[in-house]
Structure formats: structure tokens, C-alpha cells
Phi, psi and omega in degrees: 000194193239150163280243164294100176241121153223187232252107139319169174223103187251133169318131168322178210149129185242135200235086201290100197298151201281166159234131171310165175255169166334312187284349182234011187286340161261029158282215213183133184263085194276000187200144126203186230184359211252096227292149181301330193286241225235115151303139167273126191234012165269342175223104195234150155271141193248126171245088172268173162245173204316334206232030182263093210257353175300288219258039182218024187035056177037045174288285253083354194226135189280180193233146170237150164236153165203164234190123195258140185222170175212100159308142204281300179221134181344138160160172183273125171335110152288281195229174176219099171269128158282086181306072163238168243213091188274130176229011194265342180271004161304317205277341196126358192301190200197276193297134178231032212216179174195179171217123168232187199220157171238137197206171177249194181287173197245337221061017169228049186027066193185156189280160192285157179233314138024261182291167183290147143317153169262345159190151197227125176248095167271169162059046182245108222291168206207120185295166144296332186282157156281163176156111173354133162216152215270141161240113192258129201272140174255339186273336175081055186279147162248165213241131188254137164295126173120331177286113185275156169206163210219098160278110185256130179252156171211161202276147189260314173255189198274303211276002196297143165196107180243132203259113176271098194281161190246194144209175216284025181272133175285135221284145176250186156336299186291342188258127175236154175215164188205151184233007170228042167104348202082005163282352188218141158222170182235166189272162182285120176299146161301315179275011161302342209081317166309106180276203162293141175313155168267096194208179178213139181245140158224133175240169170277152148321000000 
């Protein structure tokens, strides 16, 4: 589960899921979360840095979130949809961006920290709508059925604060935050309204 997470109160949003294109229909869908409907975008986790004073009330301390998947079937990494969300430049922000790691398991249920990443999405910029946004993979790494992985979001700036939309499943084992760098993580309370993060994975044959 996750750690120190907390909640905005972001206006409701009905959220039309992307439909692929001619060009991407033969990946293959091995993970998603993304509700058929309505993202919940009224109760969200927030991944800022020390000064995103929107989602962290001014602790001081940036927040990483992360999210566990088990691919349904084998293959090398197409893409990655991401339910996210910028909410910090309303406020005044400088930073509009975010960073995710795609990482493997550590076997004690939190991401590896050890090892190299399997892939990384730096500087990536991050709308005001909510909504899915594509992160398309160059390294391809594969992804094995049975295997957990870990999708990590982390603040792109000093000042970031991105709102991670859910869907209405209460947060489990696999969803975690950390307030220090990713050394330590704790589970996302359950009982809050905030469900699971929200993402989709596809791979190639």
C-alpha cells in the first residue's frame, strides 16, 4: 500500500478514455486500471516537490507515489497511460511536468531501488485536464507474465504538484508513497475516497 498521501478537492470531471489509433492497435493491452467511465478526479494522490505548497500544505517534503501492475501477457513495453493531472500552476507554479520510472520488484513489496530503472520519462510535460497522457517507450524492455512491476511518479520541479486520478477500487498492498527520496515507502490509506492510481500498460509480441 502507500504512504503519506493527501487529498485535494479537485472539480469532478467526466473523462473520455484516448482511443488508439491505426498506429498503435497492435499492442496489446497487459495491464490497465482506468475506470470504462468516469476517472475519479475528486479524491486523487498528489506527487509534488518540497515547495508544490497546493498538494504537500507546506511540509516541505516532496512526495513520490507508486503503483504496482502484474502484466496479464508477455511482451516488450509499447506504452504507458498515465491518469495525470498539473495542478500546481493555477497556484503560480513554475514547474509543469513530472517523472516516471517504470522499475521492477525489490521482493518485499516496494520498488527496486538496487538496480537500474527499466525505463524513464523525464521533463514530461503535464496538462490541467484530467486525463490520460501516453508515455511511449524507446527501450522496450520486457515485461513477463506473473511478475510485478512498478509504475513511480515523482515531482518534474522544485514547485510540482500533479494530482494522479484514480478509480474507485480502495488503494491495496501495491499502492505506496514515500517522502524521502524512495527509501522507505508506506501504503496509501484506504479509507479516504481515493482509490487506486489509474494507468494502462501495452506491449508488443
Amino acid at each position: 500500500m502507500r504512504k503519506i498521501r493527501v487529498l485535494v478537492t479537485v472539480a469532478a470531471f467526466a473523462v473520455a478514455l484516448a482511443v488508439p489509433t491505426a498506429a498503435t492497435q497492435a499492442a496489446t493491452l497487459a495491464y490497465s486500471n482506468i475506470p470504462d467511465g468516469e476517472l475519479n478526479t475528486f479524491f486523487v494522490w498528489q506527487v509534488n516537490g518540497p515547495a508544490g505548497v497546493p498538494c504537500n500544505g507546506s511540509s516541505g517534503k516532496a512526495r513520490y507515489i507508486a503503483a504496482s501492475f502484474i502484466p496479464m501477457v508477455t511482451g516488450t513495453l509499447a506504452r504507458l497511460q498515465v491518469a495525470v493531472q498539473n495542478y500546481a500552476t493555477s497556484f503560480g507554479a513554475l514547474a509543469a511536468d513530472a517523472h516516471f520510472a517504470l522499475v521492477g520488484g525489490n521482493g518485499a513489496g516496494a520498488p527496486e531501488t538496487t538496480r537500474p530503472a527499466l525505463e524513464e520519462w523525464y521533463d514530461t510535460p503535464i496538462p490541467a485536464a484530467p486525463g490520460p497522457i501516453t508515455l511511449r517507450s524507446k527501450l522496450h524492455p520486457t515485461l513477463k507474465v506473473g511478475t510485478t512491476y512498478w509504475i513511480v511518479a515523482m515531482p518534474g520541479g522544485y514547485d510540482d504538484c500533479v494530482l494522479w486520478d484514480t478509480d474507485y477500487v480502495p488503494p491495496g498492498a501495491g499502492d505506496l508513497s514515500s517522502t524521502d527520496g524512495g527509501h522507505t515507502w508506506s501504503p496509501l490509506p484506504s479509507n479516504e475516497g481515493a482509490g487506486e492510481p489509474a494507468f494502462g500498460v501495452w506491449v508488443e509480441p
